[in-house]
C-alpha positions as CSV (number, residue, x, y, z in Angstrom):
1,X,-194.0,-8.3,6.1
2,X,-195.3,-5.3,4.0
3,X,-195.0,-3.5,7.3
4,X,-191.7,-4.2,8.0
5,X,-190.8,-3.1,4.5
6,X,-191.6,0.3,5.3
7,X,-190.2,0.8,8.3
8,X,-186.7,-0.2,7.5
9,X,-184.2,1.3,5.8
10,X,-183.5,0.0,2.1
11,X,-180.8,-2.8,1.4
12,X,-179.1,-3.3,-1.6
13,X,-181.8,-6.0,-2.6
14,X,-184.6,-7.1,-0.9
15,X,-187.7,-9.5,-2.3
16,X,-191.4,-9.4,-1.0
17,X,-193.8,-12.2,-1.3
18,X,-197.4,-10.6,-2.4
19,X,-199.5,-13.7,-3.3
20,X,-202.9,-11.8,-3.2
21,X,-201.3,-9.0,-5.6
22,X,-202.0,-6.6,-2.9
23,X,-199.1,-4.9,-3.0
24,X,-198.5,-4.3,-6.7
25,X,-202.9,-3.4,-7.1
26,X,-201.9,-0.8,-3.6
27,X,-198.7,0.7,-6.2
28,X,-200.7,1.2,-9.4
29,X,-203.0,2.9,-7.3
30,X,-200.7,5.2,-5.7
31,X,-199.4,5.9,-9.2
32,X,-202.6,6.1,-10.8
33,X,-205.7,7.3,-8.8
34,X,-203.7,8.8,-6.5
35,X,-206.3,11.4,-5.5
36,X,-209.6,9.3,-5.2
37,X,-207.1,6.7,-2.4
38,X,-205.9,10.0,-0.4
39,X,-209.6,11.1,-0.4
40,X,-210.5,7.5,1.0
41,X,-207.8,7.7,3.2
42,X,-208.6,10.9,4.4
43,X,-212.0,10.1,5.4
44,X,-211.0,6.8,7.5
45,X,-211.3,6.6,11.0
46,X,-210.2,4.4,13.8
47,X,-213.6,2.7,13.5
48,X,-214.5,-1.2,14.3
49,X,-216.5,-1.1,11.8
50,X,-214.4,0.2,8.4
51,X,-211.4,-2.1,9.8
52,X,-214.1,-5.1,9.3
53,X,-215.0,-3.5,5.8
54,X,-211.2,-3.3,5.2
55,X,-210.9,-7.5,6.0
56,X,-213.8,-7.9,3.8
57,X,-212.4,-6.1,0.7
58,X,-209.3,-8.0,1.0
59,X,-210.7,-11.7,1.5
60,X,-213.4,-11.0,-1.8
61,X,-211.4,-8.3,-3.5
62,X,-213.2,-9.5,-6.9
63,X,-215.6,-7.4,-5.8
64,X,-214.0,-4.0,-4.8
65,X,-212.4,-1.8,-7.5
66,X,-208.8,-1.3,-6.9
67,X,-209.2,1.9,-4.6
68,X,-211.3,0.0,-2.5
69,X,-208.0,-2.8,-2.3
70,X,-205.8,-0.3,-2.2
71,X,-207.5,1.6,0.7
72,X,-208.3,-2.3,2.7
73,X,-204.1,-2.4,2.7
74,X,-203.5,0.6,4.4
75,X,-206.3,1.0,6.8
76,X,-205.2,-3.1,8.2
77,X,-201.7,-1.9,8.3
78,X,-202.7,0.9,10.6
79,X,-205.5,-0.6,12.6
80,X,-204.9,-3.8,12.8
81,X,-203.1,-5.8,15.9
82,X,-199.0,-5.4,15.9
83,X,-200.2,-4.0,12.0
84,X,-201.0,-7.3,10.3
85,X,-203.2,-6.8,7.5
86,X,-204.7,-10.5,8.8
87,X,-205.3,-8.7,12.2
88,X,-207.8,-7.9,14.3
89,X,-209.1,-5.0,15.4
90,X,-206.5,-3.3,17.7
91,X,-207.3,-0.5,20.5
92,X,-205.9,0.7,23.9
93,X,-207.5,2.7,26.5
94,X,-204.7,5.4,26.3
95,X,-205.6,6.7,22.3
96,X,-202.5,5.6,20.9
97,X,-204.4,3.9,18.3
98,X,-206.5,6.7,17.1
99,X,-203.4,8.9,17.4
100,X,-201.5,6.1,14.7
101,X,-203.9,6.3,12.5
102,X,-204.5,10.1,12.4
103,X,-200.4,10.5,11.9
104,X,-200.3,7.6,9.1
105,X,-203.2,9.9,7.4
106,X,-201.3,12.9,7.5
107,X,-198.2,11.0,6.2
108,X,-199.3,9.6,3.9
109,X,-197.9,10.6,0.5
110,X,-196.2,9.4,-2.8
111,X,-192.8,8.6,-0.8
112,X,-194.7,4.6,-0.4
113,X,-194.6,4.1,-3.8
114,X,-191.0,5.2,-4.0
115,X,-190.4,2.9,-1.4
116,X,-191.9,-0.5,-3.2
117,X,-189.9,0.9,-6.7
118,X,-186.9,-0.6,-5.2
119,X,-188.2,-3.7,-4.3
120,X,-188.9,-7.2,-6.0
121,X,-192.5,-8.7,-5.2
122,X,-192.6,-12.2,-6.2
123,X,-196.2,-14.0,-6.1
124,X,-195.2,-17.3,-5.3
125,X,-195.5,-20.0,-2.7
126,X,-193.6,-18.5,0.1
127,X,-191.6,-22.0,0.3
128,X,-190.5,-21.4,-3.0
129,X,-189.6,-17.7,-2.7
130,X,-187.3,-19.0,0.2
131,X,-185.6,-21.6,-1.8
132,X,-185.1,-19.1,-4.9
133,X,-183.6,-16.5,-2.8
134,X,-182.1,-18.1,-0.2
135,X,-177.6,-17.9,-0.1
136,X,-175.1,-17.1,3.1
137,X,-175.9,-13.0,2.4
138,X,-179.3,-13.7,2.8
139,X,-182.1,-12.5,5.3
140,X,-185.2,-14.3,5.4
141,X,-188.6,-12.7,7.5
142,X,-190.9,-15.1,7.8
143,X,-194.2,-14.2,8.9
144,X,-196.9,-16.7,8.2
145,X,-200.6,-17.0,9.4
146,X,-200.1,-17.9,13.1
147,X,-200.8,-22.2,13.5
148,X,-203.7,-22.2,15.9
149,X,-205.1,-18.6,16.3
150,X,-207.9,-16.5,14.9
151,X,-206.1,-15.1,11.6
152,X,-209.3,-13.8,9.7
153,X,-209.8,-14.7,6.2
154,X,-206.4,-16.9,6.5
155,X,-207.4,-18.7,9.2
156,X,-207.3,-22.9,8.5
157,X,-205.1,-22.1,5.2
158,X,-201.2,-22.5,7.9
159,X,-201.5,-25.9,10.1
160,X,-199.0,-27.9,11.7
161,X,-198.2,-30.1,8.7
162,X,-197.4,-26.7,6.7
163,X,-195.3,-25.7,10.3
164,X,-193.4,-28.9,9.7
165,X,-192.8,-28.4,6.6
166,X,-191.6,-24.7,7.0
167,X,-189.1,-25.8,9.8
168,X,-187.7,-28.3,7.4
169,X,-186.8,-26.1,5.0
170,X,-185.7,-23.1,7.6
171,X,-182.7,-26.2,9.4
172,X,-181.6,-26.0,5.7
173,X,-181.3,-22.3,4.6
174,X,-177.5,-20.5,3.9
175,X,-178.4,-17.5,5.4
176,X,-180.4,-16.1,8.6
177,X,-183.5,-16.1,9.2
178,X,-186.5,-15.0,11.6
179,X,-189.4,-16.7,12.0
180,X,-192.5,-15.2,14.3
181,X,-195.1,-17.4,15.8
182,X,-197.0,-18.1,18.9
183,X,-195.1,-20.4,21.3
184,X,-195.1,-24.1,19.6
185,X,-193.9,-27.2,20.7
186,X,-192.8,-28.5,17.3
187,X,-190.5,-25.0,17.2
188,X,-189.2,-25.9,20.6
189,X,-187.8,-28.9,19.2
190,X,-186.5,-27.5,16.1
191,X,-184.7,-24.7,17.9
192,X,-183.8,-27.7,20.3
193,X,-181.8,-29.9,17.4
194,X,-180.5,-27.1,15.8
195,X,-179.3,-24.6,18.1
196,X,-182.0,-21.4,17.2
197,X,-182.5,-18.8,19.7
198,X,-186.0,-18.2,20.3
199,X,-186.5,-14.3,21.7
200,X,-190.0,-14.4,24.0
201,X,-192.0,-11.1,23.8
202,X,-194.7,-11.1,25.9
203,X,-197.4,-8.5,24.7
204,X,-200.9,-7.5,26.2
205,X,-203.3,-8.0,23.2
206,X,-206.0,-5.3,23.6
207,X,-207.6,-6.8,20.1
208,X,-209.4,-10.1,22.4
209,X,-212.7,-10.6,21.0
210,X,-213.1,-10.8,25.4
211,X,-211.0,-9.5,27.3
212,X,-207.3,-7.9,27.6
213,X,-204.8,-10.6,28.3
214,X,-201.2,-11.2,27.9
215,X,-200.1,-13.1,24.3
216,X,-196.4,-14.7,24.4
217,X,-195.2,-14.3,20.8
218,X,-192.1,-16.2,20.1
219,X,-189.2,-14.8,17.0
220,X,-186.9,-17.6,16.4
221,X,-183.7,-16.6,14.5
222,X,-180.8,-19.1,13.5
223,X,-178.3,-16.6,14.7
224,X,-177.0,-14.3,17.9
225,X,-177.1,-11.0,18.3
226,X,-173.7,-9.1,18.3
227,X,-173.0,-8.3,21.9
228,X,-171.9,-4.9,22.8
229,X,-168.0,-5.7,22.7
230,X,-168.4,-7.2,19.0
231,X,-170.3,-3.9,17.9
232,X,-167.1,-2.1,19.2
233,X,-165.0,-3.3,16.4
């Protein structure tokens, strides 16, 4: 989600979920130690090891002070697999990776704080940020711990009860939405009963604890895209 935010372009209003507080601790620090997390970020490579520092800091962060926090969120964002601060570790054999990170370094500078200043970051269930929010002008992401897979220090905290449960409340929404997740029987049948479109990306995930191998990764939307006549007019 966070790295969505940053890559789009802003909307008139548009609402984070930040349960953990990451995002607010990652502003303050911007805003207040700025030096001491460029120095930090600076010194960070594309390293195994400081992205498994990085997951640690976040899943314990009671015992990190809020440059170390601050400096977990952005090194996951740029090392991690497809940029999920729950990640793993992501490579290539082509040093696209190393290249990311490098660039993000050099990037990196006050416009991110800028960026969150026109933003509201709720803290709440995301069930309930959904409801709140939710009308016919509205746009909902929905990224949540993928059901089933290795998720790091969320992994066992999204199962197929809280799928259900999500699904339920998605048939009922006013406005769109788009919901990632590996390919799921119980989202078959939702998109099934209620007409969804479900987009199948097939990606090669070179973060495999073994090997390389090819990961279907399924974004289910209640709407269709405009097709090219409709974006003529």
């Amino acid at each position: 989600g966070a790295t969505l935010l940053f890559a789009k372009e802003p909307a008139d209003g548009e609402i984070i979920n930040d349960i953990n507080m990451h995002l607010v601790n990652f502003y303050n620090t911007l805003q207040l130690d700025y030096d001491a997390l460029k120095a930090k970020i600076d010194s960070t490579l594309h390293a195994r090891d400081m992205h498994a520092h990085a997951s640690h800091i976040l899943a314990y962060p009671e015992f990190f002070s809020h440059v170390d926090r601050a400096w977990a969120v952005w090194a996951l964002s740029k090392m991690s697999f497809a940029s999920m601060l729950d990640g793993t570790f992501g490579y290539d054999f082509a040093g696209g990776v190393p290249k990311k990170v490098q660039n993000a370094k050099d990037e990196f500078c006050q416009h991110l704080a800028n960026r969150l200043e026109r933003v509201t970051i709720e803290s709440r269930h995301a069930f309930e940020v959904i409801e709140t929010y939710d009308s016919p002008q509205t746009f909902h992401f929905v990224d949540p711990p993928y059901v089933n897979s290795d998720c790091g220090h969320y992994e066992g905290v999204f199962g197929n009860d809280d799928l259900g449960h999500l699904l339920d409340l998605l048939a009922q929404v006013k406005g769109m939405f788009m919901l990632t997740m590996f390919p799921h029987d119980l989202i078959a049948s939702y998109a099934e009963q209620h007409n969804w479109t479900i987009h199948r990306i097939e990606r090669f995930i070179s973060a495999s604890k073994t090997s390389r191998r090819k990961q279907e990764e399924w974004m289910v939307c209640n709407y269709e895209e405009p097709n090219k006549e409709q974006l003529l007019f």
